[in-house]
C-alpha positions as CSV (number, residue, x, y, z in Angstrom):
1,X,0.0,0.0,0.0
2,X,1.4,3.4,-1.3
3,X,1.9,5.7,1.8
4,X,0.7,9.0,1.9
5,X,2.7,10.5,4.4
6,X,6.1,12.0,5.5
7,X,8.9,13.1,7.2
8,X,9.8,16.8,7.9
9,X,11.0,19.7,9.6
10,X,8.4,22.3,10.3
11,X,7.4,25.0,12.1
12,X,3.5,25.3,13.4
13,X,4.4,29.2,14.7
14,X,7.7,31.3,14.1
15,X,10.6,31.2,17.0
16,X,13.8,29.9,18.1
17,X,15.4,26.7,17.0
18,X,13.4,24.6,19.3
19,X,9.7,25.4,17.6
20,X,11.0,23.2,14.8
21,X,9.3,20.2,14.9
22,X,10.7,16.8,13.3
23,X,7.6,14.6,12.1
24,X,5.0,12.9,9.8
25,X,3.2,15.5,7.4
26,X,0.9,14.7,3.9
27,X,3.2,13.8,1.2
28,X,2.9,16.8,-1.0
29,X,0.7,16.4,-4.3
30,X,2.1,17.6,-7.6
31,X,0.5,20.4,-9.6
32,X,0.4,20.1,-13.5
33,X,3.5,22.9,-13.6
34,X,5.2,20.4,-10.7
35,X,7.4,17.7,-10.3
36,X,7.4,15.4,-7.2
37,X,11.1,15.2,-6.0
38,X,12.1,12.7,-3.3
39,X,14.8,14.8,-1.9
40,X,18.1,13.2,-0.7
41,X,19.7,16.5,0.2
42,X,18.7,19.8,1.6
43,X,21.0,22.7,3.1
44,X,21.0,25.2,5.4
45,X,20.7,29.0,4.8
46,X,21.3,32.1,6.9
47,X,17.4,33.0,5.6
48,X,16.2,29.7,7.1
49,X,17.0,30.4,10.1
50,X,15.2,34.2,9.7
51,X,12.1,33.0,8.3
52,X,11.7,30.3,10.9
53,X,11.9,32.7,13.8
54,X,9.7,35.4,12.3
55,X,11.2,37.9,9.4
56,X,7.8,39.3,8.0
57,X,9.0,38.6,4.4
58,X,5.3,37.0,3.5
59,X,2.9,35.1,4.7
60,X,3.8,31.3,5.9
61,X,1.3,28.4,4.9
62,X,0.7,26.4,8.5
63,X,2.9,24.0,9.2
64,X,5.9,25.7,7.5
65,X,8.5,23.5,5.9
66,X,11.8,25.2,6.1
67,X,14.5,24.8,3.6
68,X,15.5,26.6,-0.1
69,X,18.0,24.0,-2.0
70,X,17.2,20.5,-2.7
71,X,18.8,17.7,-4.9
72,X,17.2,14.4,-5.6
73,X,15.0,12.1,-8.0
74,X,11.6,13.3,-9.6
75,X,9.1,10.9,-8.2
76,X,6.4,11.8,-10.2
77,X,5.4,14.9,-12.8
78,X,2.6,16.7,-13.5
79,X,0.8,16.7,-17.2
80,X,2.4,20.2,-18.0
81,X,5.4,19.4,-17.1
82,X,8.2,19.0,-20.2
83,X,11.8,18.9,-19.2
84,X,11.6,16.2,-16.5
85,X,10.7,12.3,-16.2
86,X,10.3,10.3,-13.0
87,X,14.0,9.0,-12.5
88,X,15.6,11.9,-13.3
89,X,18.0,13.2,-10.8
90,X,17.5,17.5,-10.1
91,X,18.4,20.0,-7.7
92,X,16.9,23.7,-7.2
93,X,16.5,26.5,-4.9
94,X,13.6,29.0,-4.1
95,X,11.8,27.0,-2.1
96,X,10.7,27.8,1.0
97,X,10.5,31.4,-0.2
98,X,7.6,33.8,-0.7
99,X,5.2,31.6,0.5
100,X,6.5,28.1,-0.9
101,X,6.8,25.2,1.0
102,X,10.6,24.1,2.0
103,X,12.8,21.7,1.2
104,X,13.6,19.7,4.6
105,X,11.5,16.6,4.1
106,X,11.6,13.4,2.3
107,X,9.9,15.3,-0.6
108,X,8.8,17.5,-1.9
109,X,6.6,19.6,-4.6
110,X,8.6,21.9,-7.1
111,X,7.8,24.5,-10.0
112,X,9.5,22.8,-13.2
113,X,10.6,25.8,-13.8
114,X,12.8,26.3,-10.5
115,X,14.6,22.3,-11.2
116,X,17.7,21.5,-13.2
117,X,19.6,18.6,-14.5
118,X,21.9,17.3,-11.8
119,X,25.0,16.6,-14.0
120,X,26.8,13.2,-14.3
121,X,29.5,12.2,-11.6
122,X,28.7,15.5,-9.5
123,X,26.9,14.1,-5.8
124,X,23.9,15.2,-4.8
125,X,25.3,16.8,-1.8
126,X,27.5,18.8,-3.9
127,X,24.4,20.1,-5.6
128,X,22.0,20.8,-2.7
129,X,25.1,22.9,-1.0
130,X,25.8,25.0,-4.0
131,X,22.3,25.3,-5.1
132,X,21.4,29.1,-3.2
133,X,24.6,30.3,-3.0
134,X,25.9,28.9,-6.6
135,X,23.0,31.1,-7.6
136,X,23.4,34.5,-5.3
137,X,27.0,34.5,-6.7
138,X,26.7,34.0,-9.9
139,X,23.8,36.7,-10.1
140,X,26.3,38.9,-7.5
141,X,29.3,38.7,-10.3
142,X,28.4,38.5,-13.8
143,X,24.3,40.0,-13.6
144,X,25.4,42.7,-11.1
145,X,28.7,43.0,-11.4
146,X,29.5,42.5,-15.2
147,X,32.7,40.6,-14.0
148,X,35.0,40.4,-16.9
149,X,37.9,38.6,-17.7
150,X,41.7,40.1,-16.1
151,X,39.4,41.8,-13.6
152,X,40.5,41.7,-9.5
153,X,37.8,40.6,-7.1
154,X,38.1,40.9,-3.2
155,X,35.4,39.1,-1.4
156,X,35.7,38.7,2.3
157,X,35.5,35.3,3.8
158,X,36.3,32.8,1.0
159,X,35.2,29.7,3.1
160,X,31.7,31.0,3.6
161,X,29.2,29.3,1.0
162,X,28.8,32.3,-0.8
163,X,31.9,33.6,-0.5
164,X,33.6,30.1,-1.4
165,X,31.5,30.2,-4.7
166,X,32.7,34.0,-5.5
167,X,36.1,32.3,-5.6
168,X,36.0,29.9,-7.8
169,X,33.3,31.3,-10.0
170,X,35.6,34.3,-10.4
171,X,39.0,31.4,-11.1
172,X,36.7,30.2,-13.8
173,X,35.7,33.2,-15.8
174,X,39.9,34.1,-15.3
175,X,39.5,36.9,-12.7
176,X,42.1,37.5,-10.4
177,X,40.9,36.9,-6.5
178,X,41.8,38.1,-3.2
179,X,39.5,36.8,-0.2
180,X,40.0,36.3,3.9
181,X,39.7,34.1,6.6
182,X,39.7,34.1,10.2
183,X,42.2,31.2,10.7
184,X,45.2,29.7,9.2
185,X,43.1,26.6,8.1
186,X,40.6,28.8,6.5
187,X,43.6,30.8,4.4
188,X,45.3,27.6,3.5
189,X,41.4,26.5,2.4
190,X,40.9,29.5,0.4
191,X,44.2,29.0,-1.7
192,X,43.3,25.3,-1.9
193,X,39.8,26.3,-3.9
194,X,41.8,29.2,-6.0
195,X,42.3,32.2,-4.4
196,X,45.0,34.1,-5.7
197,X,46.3,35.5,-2.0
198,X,44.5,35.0,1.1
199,X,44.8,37.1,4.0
200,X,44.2,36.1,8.2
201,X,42.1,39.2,8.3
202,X,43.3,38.8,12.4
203,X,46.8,38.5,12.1
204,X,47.4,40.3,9.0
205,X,46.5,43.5,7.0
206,X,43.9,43.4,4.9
207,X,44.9,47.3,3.6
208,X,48.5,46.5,3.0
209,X,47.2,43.1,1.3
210,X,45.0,44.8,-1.4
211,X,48.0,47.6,-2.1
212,X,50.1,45.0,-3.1
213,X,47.8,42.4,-4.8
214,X,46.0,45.5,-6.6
215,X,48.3,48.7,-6.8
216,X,45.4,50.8,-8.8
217,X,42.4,49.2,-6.5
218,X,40.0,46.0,-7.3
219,X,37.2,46.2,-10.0
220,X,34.7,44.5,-7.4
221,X,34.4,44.2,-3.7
222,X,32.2,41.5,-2.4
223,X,31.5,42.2,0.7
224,X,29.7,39.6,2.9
225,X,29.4,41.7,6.6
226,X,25.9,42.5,7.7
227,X,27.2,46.1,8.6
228,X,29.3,47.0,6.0
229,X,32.2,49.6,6.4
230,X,31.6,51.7,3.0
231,X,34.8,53.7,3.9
232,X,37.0,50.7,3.9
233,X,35.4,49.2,1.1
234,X,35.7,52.7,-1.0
235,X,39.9,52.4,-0.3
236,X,40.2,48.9,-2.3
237,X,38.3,50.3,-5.0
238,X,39.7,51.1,-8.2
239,X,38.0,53.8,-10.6
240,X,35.0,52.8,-11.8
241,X,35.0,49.5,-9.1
242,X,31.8,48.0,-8.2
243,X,30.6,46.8,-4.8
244,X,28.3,43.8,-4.3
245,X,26.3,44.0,-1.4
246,X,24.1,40.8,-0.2
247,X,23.2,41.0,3.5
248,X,22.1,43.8,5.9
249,X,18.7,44.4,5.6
250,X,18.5,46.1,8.6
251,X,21.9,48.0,8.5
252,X,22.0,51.9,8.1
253,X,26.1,52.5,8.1
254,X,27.6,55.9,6.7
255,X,28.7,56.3,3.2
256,X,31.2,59.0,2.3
257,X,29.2,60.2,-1.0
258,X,31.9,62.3,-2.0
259,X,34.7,59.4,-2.7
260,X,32.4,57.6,-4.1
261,X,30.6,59.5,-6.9
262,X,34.1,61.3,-7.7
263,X,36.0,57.9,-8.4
264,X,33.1,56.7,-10.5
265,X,31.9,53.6,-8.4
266,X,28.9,51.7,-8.2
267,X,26.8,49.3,-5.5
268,X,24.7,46.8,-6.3
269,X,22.6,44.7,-3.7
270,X,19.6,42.2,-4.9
271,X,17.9,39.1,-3.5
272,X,18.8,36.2,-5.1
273,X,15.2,35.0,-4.7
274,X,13.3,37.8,-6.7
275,X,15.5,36.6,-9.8
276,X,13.0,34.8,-12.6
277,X,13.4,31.2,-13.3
278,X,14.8,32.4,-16.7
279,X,18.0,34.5,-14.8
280,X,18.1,31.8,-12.3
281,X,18.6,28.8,-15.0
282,X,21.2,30.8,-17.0
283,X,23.3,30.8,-13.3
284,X,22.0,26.9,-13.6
285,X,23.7,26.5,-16.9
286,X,26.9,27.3,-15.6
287,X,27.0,26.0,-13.2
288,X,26.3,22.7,-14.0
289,X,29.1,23.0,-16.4
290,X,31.8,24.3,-14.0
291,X,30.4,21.3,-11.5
292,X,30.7,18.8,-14.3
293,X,34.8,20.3,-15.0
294,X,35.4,20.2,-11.7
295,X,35.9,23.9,-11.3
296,X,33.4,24.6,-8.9
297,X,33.0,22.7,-6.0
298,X,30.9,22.9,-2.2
299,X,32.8,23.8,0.9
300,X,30.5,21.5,2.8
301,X,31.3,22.5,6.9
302,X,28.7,19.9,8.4
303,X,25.8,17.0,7.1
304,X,23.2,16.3,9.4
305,X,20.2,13.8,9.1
306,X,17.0,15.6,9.0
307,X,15.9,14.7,12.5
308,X,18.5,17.3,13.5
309,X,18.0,20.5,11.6
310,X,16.6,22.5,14.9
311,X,20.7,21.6,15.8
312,X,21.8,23.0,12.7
313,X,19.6,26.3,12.7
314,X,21.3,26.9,15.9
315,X,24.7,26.4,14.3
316,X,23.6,28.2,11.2
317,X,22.8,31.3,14.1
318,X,25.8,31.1,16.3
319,X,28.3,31.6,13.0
320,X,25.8,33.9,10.9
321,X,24.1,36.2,13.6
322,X,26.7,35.9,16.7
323,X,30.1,35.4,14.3
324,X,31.2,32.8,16.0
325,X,33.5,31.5,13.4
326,X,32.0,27.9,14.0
327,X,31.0,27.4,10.3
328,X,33.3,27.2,7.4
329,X,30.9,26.5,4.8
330,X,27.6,24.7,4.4
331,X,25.4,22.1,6.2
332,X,23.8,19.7,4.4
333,X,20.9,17.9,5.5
334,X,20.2,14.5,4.3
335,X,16.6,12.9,4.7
């Protein structure tokens, strides 16, 4: 007898980690635009943990699955639906945003138009970790930030899952990079996956760093800090640079106008989430192809099962919200 039921991680009511409730729930149905993924991987997501204890962003269906990224098998498809078949293996993101249902549960319900092809030989792991991120950065550099080839890019904290992706999406399109970390491990991991020069952003100068990797300033600052310092930022900058800006909604620092609009520079912030599916599967494209060539790969920190994502919110918090460092890249949650 088919069973109509499953396991998940769901919020009734928005709050700490502990609301988060692992259990049975309906197995979801697919629409006629939908595929049915069983989901072998999820991950975790500063926005997860946001959503889950309240950010009015939009309205929550009750129970709330939490979770964006997923990789895993189509199950079933509905009649509208053209680029999948069950037994296909997919990953995605945009899920459990603007009103969606999430991603941490054995499956789950998906727009066709938010699934791609999970290349040959790359783990499903790999995808679910780089599915968010993979996407923010690759909308951050080449949508935003017109990256071109020669260019410099400094993004701070190259272990991060963003950051990590800057990196070696940057390596890939031949940019030069220059990126941080808060420990000798994290340096030695950020040269491992490409960077150019790393810098202990605690034992070292950053300043004295970007002087001698870029003499005439960087053509892109990615800056990753919640409370960005726009006068620091502004010094690494060469003419006509361009600063990428993805977190802080609720950050009001100074910016020295003057500087800025004399040497020609630009900021650009978005939400990776208000992208279309057509933007989002041209960042799919590529990378699936750099995934396939090895040239982009996840900095996986953690995998948890799904009976424990109220543990990995609360890790997700202590390195996102309270910088505790524990984190250097992503946690993956496996059904």
């Amino acid at each position: 007898m088919k069973t109509t039921s499953m396991k998940a991680a769901y919020i009734e009511q928005p709050g700490p980690p502990e609301c988060l409730v692992y259990g049975d729930l309906p197995r979801p149905e697919p629409t006629d635009t939908q595929a049915l993924v069983r989901v072998t991987a999820a991950a975790v997501n500063p926005i997860d943990t946001y959503i889950r204890q309240g950010a009015n962003y939009w309205e929550l269906p009750r129970p709330f699955i939490v979770g964006c990224d997923l990789a895993g098998v189509v199950e079933s498809v509905g009649t509208r639906v053209m680029r999948f078949q069950p037994g296909d293996r997919v990953w995605g993101s945009n899920q459990g945003l603007l009103g969606r249902q999430g991603t941490c549960a054995e499956y789950c319900a998906v727009e066709e138009s938010w699934l791609y092809p999970t290349p040959e030989g790359v783990d499903d792991q790999e995808a679910a970790a780089l599915a968010l991120v993979g996407i923010t950065a690759h909308l951050g550099l080449f949508r935003e930030g017109q990256l071109e080839r020669g260019e410099t890019v400094f993004v701070r904290g190259g272990t991060g899952g963003v950051g990590s992706a800057v990196v070696q999406m940057a390596k890939a399109v031949g940019a030069r990079v220059l990126t941080t970390g808060g420990t000798d491990a994290k340096v030695a991991r950020c040269r491992e996956i490409g960077a150019d020069v790393a810098v202990n952003y605690r034992t070292e100068s950053l300043a004295q760093a970007v002087q001698a990797f870029a003499p005439a300033g960087v053509n892109l600052c990615w800056e990753t800090l919640r409370e960005p310092d726009f006068d620091e930022l502004l010094s690494y900058l060469a003419e006509r640079g361009r600063i990428i800006l993805m977190a802080g909604r609720e950050a009001r620092p100074g910016f020295p106008v003057g500087p800025f609009y004399v040497k020609g520079c630009s900021i650009h912030g978005f939400a990776m989430f208000k992208a279309t599916p057509d933007e989002q599967r041209a960042c799919a494209e590529d990378i699936n192809r750099w995934m396939r060539a090895g040239q982009l790969r996840a900095n996986i920190s953690q995998v948890l099962p799904l009976r424990e994502v109220a543990a990995a919110h609360r890790l997700q918090e202590e390195s996102t919200v309270r910088q505790s460092g524990a984190l250097a890249g992503k946690i993956v949650i496996v059904p």
